[in-house]
VEXDREN-2710 file (C-alpha; in Angstrom, 1 decimal):
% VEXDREN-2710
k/r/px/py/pz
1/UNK/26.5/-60.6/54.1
2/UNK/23.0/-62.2/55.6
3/UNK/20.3/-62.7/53.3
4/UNK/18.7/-60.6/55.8
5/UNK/20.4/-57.7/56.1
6/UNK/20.6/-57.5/51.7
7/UNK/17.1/-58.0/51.9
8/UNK/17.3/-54.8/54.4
9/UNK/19.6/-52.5/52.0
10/UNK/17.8/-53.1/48.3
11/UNK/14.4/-52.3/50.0
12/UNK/16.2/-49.0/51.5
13/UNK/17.3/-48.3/48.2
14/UNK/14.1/-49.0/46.2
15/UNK/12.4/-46.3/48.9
16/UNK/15.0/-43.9/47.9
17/UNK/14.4/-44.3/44.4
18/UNK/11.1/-43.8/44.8
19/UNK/11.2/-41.2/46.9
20/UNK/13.5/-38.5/44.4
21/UNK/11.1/-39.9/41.7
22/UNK/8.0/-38.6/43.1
23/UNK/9.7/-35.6/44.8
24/UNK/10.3/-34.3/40.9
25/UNK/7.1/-35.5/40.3
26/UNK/4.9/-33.1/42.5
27/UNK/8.3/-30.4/41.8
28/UNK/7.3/-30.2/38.4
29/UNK/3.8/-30.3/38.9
30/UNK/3.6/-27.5/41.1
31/UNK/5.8/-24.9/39.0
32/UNK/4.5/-25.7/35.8
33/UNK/7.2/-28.1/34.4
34/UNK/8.5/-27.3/31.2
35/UNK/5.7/-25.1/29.9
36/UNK/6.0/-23.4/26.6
37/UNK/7.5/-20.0/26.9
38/UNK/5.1/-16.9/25.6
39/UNK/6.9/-14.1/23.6
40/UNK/7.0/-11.2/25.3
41/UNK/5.3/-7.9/24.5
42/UNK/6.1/-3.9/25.2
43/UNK/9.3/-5.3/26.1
44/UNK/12.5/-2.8/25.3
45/UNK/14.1/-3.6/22.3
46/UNK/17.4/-1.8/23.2
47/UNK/18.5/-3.8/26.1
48/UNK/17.7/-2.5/29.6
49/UNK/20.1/0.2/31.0
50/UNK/20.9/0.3/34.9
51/UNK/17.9/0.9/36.5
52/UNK/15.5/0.3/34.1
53/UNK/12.8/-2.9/34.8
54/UNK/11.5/-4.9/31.7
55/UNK/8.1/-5.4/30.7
56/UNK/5.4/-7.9/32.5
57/UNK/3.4/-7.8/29.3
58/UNK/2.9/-10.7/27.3
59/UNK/1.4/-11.9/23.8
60/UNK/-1.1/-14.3/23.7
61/UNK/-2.5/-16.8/21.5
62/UNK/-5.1/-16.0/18.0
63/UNK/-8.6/-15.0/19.3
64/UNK/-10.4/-16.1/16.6
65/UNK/-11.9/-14.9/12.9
66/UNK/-7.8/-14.4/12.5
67/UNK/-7.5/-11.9/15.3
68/UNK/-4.6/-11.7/17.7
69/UNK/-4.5/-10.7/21.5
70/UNK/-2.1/-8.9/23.7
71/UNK/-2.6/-9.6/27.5
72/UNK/-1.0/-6.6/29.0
73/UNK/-1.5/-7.0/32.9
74/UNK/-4.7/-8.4/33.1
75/UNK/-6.4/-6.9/29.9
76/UNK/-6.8/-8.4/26.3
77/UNK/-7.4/-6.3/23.4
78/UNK/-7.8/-7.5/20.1
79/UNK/-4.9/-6.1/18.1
80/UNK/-4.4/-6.7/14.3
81/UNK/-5.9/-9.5/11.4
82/UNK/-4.2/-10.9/8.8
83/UNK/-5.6/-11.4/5.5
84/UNK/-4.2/-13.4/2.3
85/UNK/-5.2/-10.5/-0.4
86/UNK/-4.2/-12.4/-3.7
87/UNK/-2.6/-16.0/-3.8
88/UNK/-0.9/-15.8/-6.9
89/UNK/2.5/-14.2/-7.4
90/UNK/2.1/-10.4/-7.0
91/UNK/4.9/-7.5/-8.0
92/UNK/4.7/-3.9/-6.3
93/UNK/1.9/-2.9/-3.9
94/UNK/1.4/1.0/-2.7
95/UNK/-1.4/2.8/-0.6
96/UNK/-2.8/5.8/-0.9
97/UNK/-6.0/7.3/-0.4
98/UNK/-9.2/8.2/-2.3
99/UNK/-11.3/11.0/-3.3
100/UNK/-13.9/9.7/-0.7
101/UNK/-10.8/9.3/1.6
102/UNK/-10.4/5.4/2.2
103/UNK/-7.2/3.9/2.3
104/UNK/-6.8/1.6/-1.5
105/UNK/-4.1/-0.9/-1.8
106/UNK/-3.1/-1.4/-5.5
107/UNK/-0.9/-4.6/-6.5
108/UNK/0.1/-6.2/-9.7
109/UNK/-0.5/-9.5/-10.5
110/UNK/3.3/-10.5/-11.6
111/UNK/2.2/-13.1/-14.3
112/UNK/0.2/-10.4/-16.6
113/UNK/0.7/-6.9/-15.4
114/UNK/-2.8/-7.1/-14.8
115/UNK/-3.4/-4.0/-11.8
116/UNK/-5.9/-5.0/-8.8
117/UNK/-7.1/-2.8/-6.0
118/UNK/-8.7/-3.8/-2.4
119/UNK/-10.5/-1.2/-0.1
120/UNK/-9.0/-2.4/3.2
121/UNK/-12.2/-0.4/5.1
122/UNK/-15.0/-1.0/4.5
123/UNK/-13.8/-4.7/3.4
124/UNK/-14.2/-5.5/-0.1
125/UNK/-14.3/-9.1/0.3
126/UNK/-11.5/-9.5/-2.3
127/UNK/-9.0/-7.7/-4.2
128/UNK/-10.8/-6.0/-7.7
129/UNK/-9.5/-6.2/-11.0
130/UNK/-8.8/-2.8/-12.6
131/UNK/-7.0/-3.4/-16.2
132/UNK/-6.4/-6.1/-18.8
133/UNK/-3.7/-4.8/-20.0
134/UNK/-0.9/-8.0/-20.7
135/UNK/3.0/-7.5/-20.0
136/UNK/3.9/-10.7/-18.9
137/UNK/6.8/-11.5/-16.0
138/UNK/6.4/-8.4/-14.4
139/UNK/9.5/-8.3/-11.6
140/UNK/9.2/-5.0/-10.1
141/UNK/6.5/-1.9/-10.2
142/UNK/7.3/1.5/-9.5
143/UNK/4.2/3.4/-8.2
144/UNK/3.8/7.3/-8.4
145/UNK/2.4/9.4/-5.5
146/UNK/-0.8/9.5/-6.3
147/UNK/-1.2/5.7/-7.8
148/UNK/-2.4/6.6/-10.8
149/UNK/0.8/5.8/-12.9
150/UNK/3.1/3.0/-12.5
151/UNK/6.1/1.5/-13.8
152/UNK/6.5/-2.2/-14.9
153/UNK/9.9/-3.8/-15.3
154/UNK/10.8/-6.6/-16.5
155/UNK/13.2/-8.8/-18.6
156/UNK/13.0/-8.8/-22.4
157/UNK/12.5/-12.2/-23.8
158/UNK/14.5/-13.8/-21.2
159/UNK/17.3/-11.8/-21.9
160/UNK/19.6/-9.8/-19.3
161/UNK/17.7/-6.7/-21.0
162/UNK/15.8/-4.8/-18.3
163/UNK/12.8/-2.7/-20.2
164/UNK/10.8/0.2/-17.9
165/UNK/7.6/0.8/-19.6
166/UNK/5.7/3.8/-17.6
167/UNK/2.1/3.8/-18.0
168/UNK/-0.9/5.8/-16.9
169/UNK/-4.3/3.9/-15.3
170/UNK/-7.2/4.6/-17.2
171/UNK/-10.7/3.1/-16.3
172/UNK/-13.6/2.7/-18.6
173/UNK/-16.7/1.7/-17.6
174/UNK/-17.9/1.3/-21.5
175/UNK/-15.5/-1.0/-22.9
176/UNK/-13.9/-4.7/-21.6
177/UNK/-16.2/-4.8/-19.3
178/UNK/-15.7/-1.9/-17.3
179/UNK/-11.9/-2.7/-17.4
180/UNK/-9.5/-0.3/-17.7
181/UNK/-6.3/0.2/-19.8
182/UNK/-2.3/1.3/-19.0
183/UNK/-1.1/3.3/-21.6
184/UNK/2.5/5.3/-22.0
185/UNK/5.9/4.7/-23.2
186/UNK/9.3/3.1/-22.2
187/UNK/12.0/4.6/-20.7
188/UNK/15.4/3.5/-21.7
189/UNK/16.6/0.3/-21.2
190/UNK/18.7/-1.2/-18.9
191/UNK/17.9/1.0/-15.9
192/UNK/19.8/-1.4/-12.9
193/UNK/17.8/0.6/-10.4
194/UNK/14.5/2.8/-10.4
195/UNK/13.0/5.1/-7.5
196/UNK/10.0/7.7/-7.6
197/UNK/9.8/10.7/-5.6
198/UNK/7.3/9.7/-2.6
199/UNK/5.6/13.2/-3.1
200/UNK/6.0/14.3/-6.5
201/UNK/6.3/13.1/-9.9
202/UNK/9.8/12.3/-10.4
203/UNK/11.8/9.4/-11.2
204/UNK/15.4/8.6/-10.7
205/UNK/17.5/5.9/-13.1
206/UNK/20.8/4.3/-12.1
207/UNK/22.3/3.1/-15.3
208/UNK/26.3/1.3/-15.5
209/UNK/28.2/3.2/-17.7
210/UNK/29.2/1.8/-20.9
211/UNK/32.7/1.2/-20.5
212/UNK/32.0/-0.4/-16.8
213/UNK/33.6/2.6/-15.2
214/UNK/31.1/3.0/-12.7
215/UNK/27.4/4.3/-12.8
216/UNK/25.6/7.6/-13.8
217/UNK/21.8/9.0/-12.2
218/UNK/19.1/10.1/-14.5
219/UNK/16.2/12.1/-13.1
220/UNK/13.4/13.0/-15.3
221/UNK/9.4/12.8/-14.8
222/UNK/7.3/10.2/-14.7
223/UNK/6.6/9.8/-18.6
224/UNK/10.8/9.7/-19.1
225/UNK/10.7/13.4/-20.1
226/UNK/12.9/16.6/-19.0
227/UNK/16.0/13.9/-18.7
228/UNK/18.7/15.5/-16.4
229/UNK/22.1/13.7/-15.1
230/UNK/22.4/14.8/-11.8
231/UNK/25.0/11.6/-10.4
232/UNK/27.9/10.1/-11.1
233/UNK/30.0/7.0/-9.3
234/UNK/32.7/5.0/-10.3
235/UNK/30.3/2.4/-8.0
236/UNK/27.4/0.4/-10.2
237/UNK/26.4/-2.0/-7.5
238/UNK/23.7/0.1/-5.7
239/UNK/20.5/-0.6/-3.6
240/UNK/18.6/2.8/-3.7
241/UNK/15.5/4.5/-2.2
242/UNK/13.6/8.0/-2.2
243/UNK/12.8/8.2/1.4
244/UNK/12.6/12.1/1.9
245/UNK/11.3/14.3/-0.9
246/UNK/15.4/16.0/-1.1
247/UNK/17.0/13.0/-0.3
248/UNK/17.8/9.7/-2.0
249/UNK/19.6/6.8/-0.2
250/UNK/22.4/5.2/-2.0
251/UNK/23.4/1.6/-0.3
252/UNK/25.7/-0.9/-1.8
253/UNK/24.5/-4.2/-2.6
254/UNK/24.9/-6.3/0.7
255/UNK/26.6/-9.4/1.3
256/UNK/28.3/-11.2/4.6
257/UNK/32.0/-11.0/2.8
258/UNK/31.9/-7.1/2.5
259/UNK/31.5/-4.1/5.0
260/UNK/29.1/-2.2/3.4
261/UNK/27.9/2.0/2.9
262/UNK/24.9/4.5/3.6
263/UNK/25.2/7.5/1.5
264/UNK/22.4/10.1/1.4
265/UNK/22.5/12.5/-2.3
266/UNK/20.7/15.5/-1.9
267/UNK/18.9/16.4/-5.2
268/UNK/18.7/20.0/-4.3
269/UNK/22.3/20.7/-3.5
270/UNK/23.5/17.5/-5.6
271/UNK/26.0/16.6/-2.3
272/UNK/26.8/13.1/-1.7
273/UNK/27.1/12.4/2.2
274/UNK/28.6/9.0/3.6
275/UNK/25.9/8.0/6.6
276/UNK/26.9/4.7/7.7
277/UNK/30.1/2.3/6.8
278/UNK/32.2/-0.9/7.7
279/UNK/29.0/-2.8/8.4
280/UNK/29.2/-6.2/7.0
281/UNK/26.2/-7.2/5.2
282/UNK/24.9/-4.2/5.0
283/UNK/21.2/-3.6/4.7
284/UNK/19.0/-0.5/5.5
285/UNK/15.9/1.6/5.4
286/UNK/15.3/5.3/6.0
287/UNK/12.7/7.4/7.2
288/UNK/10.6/9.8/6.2
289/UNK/12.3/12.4/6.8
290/UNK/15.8/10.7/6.3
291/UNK/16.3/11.5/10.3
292/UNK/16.5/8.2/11.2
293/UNK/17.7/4.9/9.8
294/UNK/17.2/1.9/10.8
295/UNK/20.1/-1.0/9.1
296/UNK/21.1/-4.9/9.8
297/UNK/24.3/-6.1/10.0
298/UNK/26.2/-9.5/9.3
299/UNK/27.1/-11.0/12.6
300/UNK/28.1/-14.9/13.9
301/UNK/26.3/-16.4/11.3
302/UNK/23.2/-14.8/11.9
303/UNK/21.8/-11.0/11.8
304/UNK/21.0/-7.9/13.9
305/UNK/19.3/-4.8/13.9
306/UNK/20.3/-1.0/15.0
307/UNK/18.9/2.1/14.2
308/UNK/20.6/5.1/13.2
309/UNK/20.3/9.1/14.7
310/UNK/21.0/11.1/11.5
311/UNK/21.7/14.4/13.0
312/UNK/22.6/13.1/16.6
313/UNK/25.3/10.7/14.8
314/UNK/24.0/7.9/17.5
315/UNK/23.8/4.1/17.2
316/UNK/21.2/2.1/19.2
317/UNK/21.3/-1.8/18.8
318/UNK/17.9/-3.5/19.1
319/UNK/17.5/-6.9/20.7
320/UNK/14.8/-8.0/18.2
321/UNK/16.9/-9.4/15.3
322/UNK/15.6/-9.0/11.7
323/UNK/16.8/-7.6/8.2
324/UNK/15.9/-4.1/7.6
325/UNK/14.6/-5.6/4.5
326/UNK/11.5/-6.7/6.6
327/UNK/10.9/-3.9/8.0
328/UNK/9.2/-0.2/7.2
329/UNK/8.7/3.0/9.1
330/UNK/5.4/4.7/9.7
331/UNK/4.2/6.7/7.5
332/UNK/2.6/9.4/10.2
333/UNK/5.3/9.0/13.0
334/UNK/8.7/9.0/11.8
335/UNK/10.4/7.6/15.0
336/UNK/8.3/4.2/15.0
337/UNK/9.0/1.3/12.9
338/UNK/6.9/-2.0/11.9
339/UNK/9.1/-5.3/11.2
340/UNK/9.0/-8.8/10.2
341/UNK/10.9/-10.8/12.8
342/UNK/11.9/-14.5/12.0
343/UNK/10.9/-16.6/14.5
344/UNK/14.2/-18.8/14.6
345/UNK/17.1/-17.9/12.6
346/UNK/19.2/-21.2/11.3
347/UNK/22.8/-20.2/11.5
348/UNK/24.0/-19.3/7.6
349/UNK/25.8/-16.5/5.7
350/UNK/23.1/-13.9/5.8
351/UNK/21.9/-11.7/4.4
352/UNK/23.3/-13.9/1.1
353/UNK/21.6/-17.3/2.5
354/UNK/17.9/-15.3/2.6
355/UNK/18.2/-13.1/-0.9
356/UNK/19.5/-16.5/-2.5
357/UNK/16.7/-18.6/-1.0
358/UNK/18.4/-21.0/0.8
359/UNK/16.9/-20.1/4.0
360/UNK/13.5/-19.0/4.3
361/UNK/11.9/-17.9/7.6
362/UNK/8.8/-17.5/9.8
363/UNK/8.2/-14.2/10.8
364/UNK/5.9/-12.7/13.9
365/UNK/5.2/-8.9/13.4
366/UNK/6.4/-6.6/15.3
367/UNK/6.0/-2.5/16.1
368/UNK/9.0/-0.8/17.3
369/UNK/9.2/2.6/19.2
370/UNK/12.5/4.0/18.3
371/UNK/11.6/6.8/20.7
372/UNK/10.4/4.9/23.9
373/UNK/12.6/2.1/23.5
374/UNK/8.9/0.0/24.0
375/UNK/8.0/-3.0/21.3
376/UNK/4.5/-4.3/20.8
377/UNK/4.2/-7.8/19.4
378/UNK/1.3/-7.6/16.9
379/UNK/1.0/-10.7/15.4
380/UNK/2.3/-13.9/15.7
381/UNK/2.4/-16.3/12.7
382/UNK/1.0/-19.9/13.1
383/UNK/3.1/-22.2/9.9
384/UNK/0.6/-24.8/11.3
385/UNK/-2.2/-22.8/10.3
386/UNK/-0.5/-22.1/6.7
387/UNK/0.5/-18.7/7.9
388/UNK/4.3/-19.9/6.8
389/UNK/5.4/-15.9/6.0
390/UNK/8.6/-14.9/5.0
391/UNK/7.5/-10.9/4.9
392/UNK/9.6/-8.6/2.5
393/UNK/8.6/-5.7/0.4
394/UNK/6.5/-3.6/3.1
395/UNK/4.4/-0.6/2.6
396/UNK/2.2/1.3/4.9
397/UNK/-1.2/2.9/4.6
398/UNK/-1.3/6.7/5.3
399/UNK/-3.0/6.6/8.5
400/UNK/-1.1/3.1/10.0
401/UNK/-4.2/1.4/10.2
402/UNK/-2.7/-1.2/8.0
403/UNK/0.1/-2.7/6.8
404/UNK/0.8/-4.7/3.5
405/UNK/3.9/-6.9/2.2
406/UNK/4.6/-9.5/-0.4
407/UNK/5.2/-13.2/1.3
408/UNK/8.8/-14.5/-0.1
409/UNK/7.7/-17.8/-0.1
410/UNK/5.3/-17.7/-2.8
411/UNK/5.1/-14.0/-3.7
412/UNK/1.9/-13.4/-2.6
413/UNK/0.1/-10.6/-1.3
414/UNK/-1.4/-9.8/2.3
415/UNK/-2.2/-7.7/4.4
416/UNK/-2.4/-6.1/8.3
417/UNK/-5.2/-4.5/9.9
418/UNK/-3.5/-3.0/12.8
419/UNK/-6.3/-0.7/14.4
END
């Protein structure tokens, strides 16, 4: 070959190289490249049957003072704040609302027992200290309906002894300052589990039997009096809730290795009813009115989330994974549901991996209408900004405005304004 004509083919080949380069180059330019993707809002959490056309909306980013926007079409509305109520480790929260009707959050701080409150509206600037009264380690609180009486549990010494002391909130505005005191008894010990009637003053025990044969239900009133066994399993391992005023959810204790079981006891009839079964890793959380429940499920190393028609005996499967352990209904509408939704989801043996602390997530928050198959996007979590929340231990206000949880991370307390 010439020297010429080599000459003649590298040039021709340099042209082509630069001409594919800038072709991409002006390509990408002109569609956007790879741009980062914007999670989507009112999209339909149940998959889209035949006909049916997804969502155009879209989340956008913080708009300032803590504030989130949705874009949907070519509006932006300001949607819900977040708020860091009380940095150290808290145990229990519960809302209910005031002579002078405003919605009160009350928490426990879980080093001392010590009770706190925060008026969500008008804003109180920061949570307010309502007793002084020590128990130290505090792992749980059981609240009653009204607020006014709680339960603390906690370990004795140490020990593998679970106490229950319920106590009544009493404020004084002539002694420590104004603080007030939590006086009552203790229940029995060694109560594995401990619900309150959401509209009474009832509580109901789950204690193992003696001789391990399985586990027995106590109810009795707040205070521990007018006792009354009213259950019996050979089952101990339970995860239980008082979702309806007749009905108390029985679950067993959830792990990826076992299919797991919804039962529903009714404390009128004293009937126990199997809900929901062979679900591995099973998790759940009922309604108010115990017509709908909404469970997660073990699957491929990772998680999903369905919800449950009672009566109807119907399964829907939503396309937002979470736990139902980071999630809670509504407390005015009993078909819509608010969750915490990790924003990636490492592959692991779940729900074991997240209740043992080896994986942690970051969670966006998420509204869910069970009815109109439609999901809002409320707020999305920036770790960068320190909003690194692993959300568990939800509760709602009575009117939905707001929407509180405990962070897993670091046990602290936050809440949602929503409206």
């Amino acid at each position: 070959m010439s020297r010429r004509n080599a000459i003649i083919i590298i040039s021709a080949v340099i042209l082509l190289i630069l001409g594919g380069l800038l072709f991409f180059y002006f390509r990408s330019a002109n569609t956007g490249g790879n741009q980062p993707q914007t999670a989507q809002s009112n999209v339909n959490p149940f998959g889209n049957a035949p006909g049916n056309k997804p969502s155009t909306g879209v989340a956008g980013n913080a708009a300032g003072s803590g504030g989130q926007t949705v874009q949907i079409g070519t509006s932006t509305q300001v949607l819900a704040r977040l708020t860091e109520l009380y940095s150290n480790p808290t145990s229990g929260s519960m809302f209910f609302v005031n002579k002078s009707n405003q919605d009160v959050l009350q928490f426990v701080d879980r080093a001392n027992g010590n009770v706190y409150q925060y008026l969500p509206q008008p804003q109180s600037g920061q949570a307010t200290r309502l007793t002084n009264t020590t128990i130290p380690k505090i792992e749980e609180t059981v609240w009653s309906a009204t607020g006014n009486s709680l339960i603390y549990r906690y370990l004795e010494n140490d020990t593998d002894t679970i106490n229950s002391f319920s106590g009544a909130i009493s404020i004084s505005s002539s002694t420590n300052g104004g603080l007030g005191q939590v006086t009552g008894a203790f229940l029995d010990q060694n109560i594995a589990e401990l619900v309150a009637d959401p509209k009474g003053d009832k509580i109901f025990g789950l204690k193992e039997k003696s001789d391990g044969s399985g586990s027995s239900g106590i109810l009795s009133n707040f205070d521990g009096t007018g006792k009354k066994q009213i259950f019996d399993s050979p089952v101990s391992f339970w995860n239980i809730s008082w979702p309806a005023t007749s009905i108390i959810a029985f679950t067993t204790k959830p792990t990826y290795k076992d299919f797991g079981y919804l039962f529903f006891f009714n404390t009128g009839s004293y009937t126990f009813s199997r809900i929901l079964g062979d679900v591995a890793g099973l998790s759940t959380v009922t309604n108010g009115d115990a017509s709908l429940v909404a469970y997660s499920g073990s699957e491929n190393n990772a998680f999903g989330l369905s919800i449950y028609d009672v009566k109807n005996k119907t399964d829907k499967t939503i396309t937002i994974p979470t736990l139902a352990d980071k999630c809670v209904w509504s407390a005015k509408d009993d078909t819509v549901l608010y969750c915490g939704v990790p924003q990636t989801i490492p592959p692991d043996n779940y729900p074991d991996a997240w209740y043992q602390g080896t994986e942690s997530f970051s969670d966006n928050i998420w509204m869910i209408d069970t009815k109109s198959a439609v999901a809002t996007e409320l707020y999305q979590t920036n770790p960068a900004q320190g909003e690194n929340i692993d959300m568990m231990d939800l509760a709602m206000s009575p009117d939905d405005k707001y929407l509180s949880f405990t962070n897993k991370n670091d046990l602290s307390e936050w809440m949602l304004a929503i409206q």
